[in-house]
mmCIF file of the N, C-alpha and C atoms, coordinates in Angstrom:
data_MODEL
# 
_entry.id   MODEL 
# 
loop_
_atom_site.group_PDB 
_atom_site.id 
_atom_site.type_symbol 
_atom_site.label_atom_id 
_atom_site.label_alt_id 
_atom_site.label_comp_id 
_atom_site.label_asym_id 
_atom_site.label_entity_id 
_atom_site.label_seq_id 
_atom_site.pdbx_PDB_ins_code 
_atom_site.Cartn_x 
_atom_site.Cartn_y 
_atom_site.Cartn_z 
_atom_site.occupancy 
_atom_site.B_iso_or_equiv 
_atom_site.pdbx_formal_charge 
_atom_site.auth_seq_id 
_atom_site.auth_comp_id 
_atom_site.auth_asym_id 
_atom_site.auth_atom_id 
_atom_site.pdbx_PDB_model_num 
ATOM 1   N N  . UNK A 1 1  ? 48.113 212.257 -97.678 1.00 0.00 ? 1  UNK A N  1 
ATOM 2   C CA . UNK A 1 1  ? 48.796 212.950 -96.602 1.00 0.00 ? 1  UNK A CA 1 
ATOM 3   C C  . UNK A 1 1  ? 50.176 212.326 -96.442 1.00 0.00 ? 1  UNK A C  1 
ATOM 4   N N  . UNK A 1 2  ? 51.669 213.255 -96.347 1.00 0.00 ? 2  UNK A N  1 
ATOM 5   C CA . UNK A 1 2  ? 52.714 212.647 -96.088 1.00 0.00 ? 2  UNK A CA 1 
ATOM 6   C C  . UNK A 1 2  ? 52.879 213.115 -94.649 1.00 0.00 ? 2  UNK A C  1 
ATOM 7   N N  . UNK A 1 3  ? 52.620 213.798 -94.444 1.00 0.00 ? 3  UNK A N  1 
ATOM 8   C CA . UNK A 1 3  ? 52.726 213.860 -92.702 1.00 0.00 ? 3  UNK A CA 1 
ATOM 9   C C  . UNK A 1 3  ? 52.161 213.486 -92.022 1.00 0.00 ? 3  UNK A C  1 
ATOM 10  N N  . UNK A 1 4  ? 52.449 212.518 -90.805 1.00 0.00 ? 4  UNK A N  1 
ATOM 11  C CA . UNK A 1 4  ? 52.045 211.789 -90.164 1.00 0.00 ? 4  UNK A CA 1 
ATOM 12  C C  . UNK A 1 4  ? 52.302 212.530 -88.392 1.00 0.00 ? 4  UNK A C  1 
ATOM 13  N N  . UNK A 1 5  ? 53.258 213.070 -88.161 1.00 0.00 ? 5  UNK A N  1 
ATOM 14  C CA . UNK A 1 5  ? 53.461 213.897 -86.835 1.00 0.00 ? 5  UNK A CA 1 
ATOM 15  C C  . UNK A 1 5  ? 53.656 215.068 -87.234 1.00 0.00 ? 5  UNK A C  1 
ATOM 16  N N  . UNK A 1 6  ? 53.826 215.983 -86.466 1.00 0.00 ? 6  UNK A N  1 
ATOM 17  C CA . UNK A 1 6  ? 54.612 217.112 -86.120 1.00 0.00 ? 6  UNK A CA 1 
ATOM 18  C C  . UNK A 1 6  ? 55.442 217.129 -84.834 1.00 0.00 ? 6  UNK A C  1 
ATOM 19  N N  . UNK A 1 7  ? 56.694 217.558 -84.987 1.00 0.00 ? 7  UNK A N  1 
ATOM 20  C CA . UNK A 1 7  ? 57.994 217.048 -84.003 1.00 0.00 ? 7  UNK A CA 1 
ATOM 21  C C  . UNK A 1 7  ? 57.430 218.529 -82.508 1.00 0.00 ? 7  UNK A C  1 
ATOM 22  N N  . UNK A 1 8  ? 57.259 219.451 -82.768 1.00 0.00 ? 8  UNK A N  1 
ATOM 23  C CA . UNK A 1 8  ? 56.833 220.290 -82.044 1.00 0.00 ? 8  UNK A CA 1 
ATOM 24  C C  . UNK A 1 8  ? 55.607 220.724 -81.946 1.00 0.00 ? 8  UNK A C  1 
ATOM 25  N N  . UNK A 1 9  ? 54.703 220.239 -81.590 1.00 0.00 ? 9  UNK A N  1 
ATOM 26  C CA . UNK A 1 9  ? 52.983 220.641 -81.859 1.00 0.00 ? 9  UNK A CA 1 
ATOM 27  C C  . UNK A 1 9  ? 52.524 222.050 -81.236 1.00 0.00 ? 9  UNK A C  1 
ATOM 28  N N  . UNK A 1 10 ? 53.718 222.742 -80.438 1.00 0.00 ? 10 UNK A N  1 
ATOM 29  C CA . UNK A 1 10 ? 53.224 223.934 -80.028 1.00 0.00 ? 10 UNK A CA 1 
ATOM 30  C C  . UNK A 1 10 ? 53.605 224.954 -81.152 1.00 0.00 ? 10 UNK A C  1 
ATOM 31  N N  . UNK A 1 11 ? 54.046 224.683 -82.349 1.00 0.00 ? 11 UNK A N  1 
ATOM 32  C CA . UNK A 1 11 ? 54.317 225.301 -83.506 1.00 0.00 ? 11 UNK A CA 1 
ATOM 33  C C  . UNK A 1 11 ? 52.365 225.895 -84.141 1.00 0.00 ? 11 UNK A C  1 
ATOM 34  N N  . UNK A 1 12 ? 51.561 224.847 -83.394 1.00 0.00 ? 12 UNK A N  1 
ATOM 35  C CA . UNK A 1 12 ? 49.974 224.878 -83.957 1.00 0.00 ? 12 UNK A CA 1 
ATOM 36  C C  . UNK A 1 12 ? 49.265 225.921 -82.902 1.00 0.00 ? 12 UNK A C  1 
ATOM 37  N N  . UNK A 1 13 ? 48.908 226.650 -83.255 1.00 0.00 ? 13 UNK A N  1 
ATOM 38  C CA . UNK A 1 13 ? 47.450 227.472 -82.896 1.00 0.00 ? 13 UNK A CA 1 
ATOM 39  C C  . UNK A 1 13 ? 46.231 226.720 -82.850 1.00 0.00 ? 13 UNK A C  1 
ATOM 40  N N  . UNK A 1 14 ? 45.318 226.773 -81.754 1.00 0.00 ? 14 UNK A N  1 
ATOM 41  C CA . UNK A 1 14 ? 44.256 226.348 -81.905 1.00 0.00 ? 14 UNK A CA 1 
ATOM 42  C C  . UNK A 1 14 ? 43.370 224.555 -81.424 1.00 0.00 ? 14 UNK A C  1 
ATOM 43  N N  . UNK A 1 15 ? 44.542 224.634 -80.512 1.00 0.00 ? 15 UNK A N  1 
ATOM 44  C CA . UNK A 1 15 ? 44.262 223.048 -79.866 1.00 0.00 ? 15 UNK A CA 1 
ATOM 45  C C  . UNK A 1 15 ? 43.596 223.574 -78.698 1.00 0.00 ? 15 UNK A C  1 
ATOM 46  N N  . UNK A 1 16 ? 42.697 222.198 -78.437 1.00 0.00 ? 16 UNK A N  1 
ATOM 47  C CA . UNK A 1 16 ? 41.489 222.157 -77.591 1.00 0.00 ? 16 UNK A CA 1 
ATOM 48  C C  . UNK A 1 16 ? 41.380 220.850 -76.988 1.00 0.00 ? 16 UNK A C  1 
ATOM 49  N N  . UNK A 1 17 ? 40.722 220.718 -76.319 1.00 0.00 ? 17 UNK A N  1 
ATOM 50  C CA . UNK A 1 17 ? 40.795 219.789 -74.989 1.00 0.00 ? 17 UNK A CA 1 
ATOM 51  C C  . UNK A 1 17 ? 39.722 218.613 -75.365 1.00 0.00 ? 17 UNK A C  1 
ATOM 52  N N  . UNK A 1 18 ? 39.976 217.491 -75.654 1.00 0.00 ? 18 UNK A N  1 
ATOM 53  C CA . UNK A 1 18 ? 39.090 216.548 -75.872 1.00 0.00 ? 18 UNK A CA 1 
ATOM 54  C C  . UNK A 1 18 ? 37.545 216.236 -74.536 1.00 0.00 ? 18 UNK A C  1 
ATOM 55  N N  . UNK A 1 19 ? 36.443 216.259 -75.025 1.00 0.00 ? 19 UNK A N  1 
ATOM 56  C CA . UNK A 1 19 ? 35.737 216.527 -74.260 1.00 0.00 ? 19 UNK A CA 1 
ATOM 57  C C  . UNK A 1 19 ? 35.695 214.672 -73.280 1.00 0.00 ? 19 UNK A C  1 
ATOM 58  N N  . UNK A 1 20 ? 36.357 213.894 -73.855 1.00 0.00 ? 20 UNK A N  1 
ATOM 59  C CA . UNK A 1 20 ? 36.151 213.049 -73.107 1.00 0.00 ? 20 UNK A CA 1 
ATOM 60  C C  . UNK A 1 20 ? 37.738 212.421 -72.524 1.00 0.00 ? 20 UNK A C  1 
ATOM 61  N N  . UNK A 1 21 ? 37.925 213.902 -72.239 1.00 0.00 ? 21 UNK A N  1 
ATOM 62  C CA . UNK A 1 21 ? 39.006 213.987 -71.262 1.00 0.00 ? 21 UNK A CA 1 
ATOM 63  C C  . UNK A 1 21 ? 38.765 214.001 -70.025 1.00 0.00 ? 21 UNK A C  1 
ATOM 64  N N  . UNK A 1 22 ? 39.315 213.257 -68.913 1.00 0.00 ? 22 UNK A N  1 
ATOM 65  C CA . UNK A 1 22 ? 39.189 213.388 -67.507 1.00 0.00 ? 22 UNK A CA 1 
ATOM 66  C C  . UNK A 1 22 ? 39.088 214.819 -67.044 1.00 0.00 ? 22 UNK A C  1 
ATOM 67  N N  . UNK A 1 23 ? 38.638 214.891 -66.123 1.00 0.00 ? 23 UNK A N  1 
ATOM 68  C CA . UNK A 1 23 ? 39.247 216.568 -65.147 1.00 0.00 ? 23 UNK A CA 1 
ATOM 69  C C  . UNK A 1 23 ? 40.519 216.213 -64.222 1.00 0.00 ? 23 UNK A C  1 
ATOM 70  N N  . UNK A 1 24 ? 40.829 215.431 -64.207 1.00 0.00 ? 24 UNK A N  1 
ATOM 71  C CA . UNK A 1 24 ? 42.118 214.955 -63.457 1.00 0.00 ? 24 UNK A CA 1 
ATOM 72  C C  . UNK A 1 24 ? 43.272 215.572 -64.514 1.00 0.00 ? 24 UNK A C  1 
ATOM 73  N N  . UNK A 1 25 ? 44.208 215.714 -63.479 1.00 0.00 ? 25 UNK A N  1 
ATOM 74  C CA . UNK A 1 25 ? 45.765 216.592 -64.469 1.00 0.00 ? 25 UNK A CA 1 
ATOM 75  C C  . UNK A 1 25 ? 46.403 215.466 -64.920 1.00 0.00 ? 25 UNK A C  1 
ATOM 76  N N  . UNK A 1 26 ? 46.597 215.307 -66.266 1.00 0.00 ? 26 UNK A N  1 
ATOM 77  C CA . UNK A 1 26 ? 47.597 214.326 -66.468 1.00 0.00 ? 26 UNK A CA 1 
ATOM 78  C C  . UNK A 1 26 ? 46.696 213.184 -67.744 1.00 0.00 ? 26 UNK A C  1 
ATOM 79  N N  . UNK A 1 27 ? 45.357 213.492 -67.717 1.00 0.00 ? 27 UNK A N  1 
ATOM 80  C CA . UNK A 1 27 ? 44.996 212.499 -68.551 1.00 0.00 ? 27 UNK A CA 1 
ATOM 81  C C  . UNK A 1 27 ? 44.197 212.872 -70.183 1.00 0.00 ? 27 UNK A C  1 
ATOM 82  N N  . UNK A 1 28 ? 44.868 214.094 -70.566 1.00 0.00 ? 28 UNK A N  1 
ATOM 83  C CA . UNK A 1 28 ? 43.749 215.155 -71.348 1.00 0.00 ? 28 UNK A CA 1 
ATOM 84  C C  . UNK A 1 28 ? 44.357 215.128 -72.919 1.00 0.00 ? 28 UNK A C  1 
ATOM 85  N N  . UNK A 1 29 ? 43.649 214.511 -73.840 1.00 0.00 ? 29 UNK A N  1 
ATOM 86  C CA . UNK A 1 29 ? 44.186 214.970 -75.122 1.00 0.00 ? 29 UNK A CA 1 
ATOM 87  C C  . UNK A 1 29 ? 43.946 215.560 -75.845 1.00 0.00 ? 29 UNK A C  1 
ATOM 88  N N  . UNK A 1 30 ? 44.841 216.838 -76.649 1.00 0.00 ? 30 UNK A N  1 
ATOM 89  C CA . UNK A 1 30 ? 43.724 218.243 -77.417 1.00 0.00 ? 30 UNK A CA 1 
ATOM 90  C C  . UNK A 1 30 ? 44.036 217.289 -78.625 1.00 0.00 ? 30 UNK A C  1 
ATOM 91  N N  . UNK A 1 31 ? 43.135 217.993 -79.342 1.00 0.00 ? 31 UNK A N  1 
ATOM 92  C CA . UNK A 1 31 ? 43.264 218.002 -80.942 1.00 0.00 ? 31 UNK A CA 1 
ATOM 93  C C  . UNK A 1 31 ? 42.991 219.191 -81.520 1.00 0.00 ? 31 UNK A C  1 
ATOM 94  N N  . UNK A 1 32 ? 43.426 219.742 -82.827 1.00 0.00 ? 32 UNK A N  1 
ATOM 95  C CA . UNK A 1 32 ? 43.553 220.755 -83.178 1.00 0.00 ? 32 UNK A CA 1 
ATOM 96  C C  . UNK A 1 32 ? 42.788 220.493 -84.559 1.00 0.00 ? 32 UNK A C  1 
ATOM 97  N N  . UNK A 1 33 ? 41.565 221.102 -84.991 1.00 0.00 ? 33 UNK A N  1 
ATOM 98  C CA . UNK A 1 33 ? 40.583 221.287 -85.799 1.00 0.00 ? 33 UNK A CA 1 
ATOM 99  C C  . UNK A 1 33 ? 41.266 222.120 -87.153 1.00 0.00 ? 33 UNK A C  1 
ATOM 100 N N  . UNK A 1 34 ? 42.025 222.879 -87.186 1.00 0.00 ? 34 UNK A N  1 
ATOM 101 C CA . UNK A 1 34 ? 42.322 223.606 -87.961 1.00 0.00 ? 34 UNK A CA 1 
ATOM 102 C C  . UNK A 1 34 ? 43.556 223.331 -88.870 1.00 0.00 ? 34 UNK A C  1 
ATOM 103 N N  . UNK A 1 35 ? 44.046 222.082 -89.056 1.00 0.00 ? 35 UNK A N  1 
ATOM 104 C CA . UNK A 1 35 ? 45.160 222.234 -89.379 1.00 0.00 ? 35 UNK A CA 1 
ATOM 105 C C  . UNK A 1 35 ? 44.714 221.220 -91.265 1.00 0.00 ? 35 UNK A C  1 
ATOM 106 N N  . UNK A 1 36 ? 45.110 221.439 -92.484 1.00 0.00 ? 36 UNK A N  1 
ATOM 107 C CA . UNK A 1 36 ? 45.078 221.075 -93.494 1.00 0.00 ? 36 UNK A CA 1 
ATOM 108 C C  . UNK A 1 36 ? 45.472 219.664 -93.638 1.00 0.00 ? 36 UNK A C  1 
ATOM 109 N N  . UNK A 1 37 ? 46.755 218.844 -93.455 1.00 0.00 ? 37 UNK A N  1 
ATOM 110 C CA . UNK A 1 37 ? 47.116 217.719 -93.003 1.00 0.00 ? 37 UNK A CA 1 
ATOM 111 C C  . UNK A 1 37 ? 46.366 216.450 -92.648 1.00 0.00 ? 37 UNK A C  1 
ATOM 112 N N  . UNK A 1 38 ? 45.000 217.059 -91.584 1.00 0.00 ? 38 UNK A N  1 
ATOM 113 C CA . UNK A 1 38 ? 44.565 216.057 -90.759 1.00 0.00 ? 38 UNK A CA 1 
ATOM 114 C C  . UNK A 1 38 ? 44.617 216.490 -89.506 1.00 0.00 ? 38 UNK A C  1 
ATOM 115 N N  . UNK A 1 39 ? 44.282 215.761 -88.999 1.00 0.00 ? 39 UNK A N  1 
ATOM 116 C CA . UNK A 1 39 ? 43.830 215.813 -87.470 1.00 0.00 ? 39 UNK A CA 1 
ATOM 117 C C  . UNK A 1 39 ? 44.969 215.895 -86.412 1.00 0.00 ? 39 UNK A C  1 
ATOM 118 N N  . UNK A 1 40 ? 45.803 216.837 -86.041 1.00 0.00 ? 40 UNK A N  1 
ATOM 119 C CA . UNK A 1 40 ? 46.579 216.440 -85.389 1.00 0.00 ? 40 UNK A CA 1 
ATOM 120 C C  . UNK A 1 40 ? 46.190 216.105 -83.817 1.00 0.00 ? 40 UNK A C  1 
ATOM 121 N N  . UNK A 1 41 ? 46.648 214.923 -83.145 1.00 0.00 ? 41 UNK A N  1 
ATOM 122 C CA . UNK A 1 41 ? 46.188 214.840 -81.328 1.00 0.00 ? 41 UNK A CA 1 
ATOM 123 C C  . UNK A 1 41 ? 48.011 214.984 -80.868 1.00 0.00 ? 41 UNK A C  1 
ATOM 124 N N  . UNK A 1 42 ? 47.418 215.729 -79.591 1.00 0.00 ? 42 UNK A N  1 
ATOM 125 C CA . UNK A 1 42 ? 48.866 215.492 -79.004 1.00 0.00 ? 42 UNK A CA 1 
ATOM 126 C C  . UNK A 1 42 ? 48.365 215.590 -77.532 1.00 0.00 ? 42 UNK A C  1 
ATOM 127 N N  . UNK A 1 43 ? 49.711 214.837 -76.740 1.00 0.00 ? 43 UNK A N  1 
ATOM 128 C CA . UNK A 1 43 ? 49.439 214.765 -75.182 1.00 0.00 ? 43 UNK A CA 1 
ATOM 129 C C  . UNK A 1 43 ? 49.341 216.081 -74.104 1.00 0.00 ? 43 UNK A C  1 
ATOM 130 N N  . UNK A 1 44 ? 48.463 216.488 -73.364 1.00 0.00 ? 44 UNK A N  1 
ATOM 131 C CA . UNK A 1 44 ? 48.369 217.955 -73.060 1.00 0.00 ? 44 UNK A CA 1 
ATOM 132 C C  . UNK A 1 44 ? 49.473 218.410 -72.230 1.00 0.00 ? 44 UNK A C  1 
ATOM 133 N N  . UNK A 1 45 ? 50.076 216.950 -71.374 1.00 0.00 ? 45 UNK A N  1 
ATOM 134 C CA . UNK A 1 45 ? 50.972 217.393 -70.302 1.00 0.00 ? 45 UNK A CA 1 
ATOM 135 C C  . UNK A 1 45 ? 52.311 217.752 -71.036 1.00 0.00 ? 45 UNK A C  1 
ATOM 136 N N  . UNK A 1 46 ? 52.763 217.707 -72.369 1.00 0.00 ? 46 UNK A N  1 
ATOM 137 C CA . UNK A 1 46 ? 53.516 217.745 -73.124 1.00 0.00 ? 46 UNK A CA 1 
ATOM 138 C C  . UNK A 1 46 ? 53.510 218.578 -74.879 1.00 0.00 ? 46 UNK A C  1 
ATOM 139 N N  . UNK A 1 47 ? 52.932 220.062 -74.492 1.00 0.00 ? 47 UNK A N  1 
ATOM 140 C CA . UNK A 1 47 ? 52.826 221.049 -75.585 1.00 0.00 ? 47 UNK A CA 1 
ATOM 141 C C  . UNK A 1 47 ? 53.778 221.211 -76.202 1.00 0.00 ? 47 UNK A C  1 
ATOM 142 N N  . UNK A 1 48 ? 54.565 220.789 -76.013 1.00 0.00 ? 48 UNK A N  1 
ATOM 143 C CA . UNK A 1 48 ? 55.907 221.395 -77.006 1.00 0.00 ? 48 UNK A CA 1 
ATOM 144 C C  . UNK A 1 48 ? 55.917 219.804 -77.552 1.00 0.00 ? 48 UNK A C  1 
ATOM 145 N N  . UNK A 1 49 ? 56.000 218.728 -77.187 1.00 0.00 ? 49 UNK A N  1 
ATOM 146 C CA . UNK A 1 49 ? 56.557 217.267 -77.724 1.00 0.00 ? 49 UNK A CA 1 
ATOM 147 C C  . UNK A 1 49 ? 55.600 216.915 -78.963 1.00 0.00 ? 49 UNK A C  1 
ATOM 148 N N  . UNK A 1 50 ? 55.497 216.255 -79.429 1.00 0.00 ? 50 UNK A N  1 
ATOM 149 C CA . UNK A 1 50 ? 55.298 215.063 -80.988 1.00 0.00 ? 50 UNK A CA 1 
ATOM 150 C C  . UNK A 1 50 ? 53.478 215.704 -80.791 1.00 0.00 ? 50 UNK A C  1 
ATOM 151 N N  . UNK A 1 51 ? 52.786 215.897 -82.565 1.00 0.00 ? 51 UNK A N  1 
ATOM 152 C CA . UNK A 1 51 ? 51.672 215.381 -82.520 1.00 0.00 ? 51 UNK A CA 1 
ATOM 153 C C  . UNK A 1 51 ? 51.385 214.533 -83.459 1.00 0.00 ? 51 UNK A C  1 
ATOM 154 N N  . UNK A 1 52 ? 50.714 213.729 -83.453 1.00 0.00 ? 52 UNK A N  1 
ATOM 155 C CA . UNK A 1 52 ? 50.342 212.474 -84.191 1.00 0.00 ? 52 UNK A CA 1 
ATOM 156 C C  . UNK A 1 52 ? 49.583 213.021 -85.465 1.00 0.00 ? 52 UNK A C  1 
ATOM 157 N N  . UNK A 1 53 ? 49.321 212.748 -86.175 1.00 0.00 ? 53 UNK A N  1 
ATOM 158 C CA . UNK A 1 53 ? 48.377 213.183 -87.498 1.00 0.00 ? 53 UNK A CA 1 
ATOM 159 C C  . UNK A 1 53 ? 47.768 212.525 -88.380 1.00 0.00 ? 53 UNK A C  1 
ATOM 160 N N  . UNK A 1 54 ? 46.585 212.382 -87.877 1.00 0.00 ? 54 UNK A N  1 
ATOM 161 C CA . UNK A 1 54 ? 45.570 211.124 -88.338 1.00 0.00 ? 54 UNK A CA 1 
ATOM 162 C C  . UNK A 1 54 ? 44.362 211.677 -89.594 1.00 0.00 ? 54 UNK A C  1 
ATOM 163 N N  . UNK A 1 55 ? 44.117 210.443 -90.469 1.00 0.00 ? 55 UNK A N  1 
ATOM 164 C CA . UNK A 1 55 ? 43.304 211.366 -91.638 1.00 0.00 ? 55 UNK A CA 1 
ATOM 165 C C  . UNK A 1 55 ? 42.108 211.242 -90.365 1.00 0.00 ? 55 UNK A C  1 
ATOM 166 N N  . UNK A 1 56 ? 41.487 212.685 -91.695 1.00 0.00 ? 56 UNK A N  1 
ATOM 167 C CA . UNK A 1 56 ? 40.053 213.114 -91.143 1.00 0.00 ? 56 UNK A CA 1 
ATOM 168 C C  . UNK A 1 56 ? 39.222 211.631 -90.659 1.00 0.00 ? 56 UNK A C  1 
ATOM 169 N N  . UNK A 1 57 ? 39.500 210.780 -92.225 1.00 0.00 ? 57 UNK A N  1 
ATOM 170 C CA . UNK A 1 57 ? 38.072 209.973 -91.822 1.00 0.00 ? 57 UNK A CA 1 
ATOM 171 C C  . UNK A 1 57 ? 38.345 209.070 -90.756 1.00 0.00 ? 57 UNK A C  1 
ATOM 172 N N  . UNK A 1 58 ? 39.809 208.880 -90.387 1.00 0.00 ? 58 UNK A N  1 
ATOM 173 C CA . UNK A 1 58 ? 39.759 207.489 -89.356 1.00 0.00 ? 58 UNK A CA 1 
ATOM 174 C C  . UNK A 1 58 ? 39.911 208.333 -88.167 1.00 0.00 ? 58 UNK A C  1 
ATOM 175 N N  . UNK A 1 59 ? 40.290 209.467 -87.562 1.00 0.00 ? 59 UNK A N  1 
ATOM 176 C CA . UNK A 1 59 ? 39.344 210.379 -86.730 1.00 0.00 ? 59 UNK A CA 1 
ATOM 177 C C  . UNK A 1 59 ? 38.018 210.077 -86.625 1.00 0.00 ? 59 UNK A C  1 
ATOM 178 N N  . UNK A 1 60 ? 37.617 210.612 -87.272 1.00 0.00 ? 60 UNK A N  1 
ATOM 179 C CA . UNK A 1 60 ? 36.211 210.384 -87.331 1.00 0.00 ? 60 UNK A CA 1 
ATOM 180 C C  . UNK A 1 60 ? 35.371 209.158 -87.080 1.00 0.00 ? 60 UNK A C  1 
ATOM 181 N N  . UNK A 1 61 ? 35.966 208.391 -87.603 1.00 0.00 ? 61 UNK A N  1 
ATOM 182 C CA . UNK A 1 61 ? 35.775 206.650 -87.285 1.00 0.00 ? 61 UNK A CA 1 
ATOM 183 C C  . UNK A 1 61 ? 35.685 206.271 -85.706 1.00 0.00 ? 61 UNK A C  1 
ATOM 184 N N  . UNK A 1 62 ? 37.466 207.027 -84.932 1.00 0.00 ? 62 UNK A N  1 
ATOM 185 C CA . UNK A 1 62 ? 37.855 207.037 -83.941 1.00 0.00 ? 62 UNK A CA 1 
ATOM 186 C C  . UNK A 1 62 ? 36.598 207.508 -83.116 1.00 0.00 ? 62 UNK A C  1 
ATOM 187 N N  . UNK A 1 63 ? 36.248 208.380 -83.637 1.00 0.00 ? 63 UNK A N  1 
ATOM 188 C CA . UNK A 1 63 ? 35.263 209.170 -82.132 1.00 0.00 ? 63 UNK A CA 1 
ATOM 189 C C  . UNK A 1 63 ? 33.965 208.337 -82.189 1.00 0.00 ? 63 UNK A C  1 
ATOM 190 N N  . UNK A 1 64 ? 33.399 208.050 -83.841 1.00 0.00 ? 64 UNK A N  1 
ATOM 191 C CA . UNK A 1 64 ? 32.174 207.581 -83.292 1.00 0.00 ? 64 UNK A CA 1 
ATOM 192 C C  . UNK A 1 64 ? 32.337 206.594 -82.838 1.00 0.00 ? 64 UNK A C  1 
ATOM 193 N N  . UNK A 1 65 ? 33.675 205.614 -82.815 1.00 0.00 ? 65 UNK A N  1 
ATOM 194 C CA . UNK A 1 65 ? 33.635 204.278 -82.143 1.00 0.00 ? 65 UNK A CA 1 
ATOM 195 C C  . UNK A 1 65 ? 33.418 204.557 -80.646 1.00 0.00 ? 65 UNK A C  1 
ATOM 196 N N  . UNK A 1 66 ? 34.217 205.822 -79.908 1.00 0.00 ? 66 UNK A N  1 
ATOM 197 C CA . UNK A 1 66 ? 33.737 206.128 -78.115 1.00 0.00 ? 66 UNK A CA 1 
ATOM 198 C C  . UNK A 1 66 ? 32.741 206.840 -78.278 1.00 0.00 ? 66 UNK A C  1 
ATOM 199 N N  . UNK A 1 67 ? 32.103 207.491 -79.127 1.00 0.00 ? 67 UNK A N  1 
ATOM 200 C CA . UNK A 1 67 ? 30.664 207.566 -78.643 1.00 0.00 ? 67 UNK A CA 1 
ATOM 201 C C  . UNK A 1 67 ? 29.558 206.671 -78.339 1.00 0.00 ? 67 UNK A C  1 
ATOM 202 N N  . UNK A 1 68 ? 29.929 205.530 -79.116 1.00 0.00 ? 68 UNK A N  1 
ATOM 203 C CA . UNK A 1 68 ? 29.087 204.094 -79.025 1.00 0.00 ? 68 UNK A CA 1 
ATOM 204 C C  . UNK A 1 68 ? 29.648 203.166 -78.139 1.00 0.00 ? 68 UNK A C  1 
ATOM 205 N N  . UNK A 1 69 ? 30.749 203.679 -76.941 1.00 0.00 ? 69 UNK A N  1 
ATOM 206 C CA . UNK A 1 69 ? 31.151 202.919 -76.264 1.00 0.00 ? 69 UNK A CA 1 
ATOM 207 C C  . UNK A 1 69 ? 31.862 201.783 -76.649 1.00 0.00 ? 69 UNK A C  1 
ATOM 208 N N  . UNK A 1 70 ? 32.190 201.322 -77.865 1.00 0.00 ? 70 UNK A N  1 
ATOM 209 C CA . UNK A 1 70 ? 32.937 200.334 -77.867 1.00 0.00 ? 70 UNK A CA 1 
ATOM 210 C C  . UNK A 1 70 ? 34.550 200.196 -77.929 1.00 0.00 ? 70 UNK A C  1 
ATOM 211 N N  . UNK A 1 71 ? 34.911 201.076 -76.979 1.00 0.00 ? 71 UNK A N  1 
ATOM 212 C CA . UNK A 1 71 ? 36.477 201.319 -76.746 1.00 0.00 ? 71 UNK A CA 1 
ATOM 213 C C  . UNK A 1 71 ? 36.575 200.688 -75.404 1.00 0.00 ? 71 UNK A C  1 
ATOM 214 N N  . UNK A 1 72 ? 35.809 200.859 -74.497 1.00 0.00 ? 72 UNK A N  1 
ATOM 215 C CA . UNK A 1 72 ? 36.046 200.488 -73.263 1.00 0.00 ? 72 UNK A CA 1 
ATOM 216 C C  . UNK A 1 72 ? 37.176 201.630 -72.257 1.00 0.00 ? 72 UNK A C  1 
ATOM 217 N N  . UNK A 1 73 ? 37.363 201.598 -71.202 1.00 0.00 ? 73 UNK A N  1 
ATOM 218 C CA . UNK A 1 73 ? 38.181 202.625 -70.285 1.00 0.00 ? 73 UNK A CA 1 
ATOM 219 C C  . UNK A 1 73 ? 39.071 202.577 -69.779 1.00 0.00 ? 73 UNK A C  1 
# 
């Protein structure tokens, strides 16, 4: 993968709301499932700004590490 962001992430279709996102405004990060690249996350209060673009597997790494709680809050 040479891309690592995207400078405008509202250029992407198809972002969704991380389920272990607060319900509070202000603390929510989508990620977008569909994109070839990798995983892009970006900040929700900020659709148009930067998304990050992480490979599949350290995604993946990422989540099962907060599913097993060892991220802390």
């Amino acid at each position: 993968m040479t891309e690592h962001h995207i400078e405008d992430a509202s250029t992407l279709t198809g972002w969704r709301k991380s389920s272990y996102s607060g319900s509070q405004a202000g603390s929510c990060i989508e990620v977008n499932d569909g994109y070839a690249g990798g995983v892009p996350v970006r900040d929700s209060k900020n659709p148009k700004g930067p998304a990050l673009v992480v490979r599949p597997e350290a995604w993946a790494s990422f989540v099962s590490a907060v599913n097993r709680g060892e991220l802390g809050e």
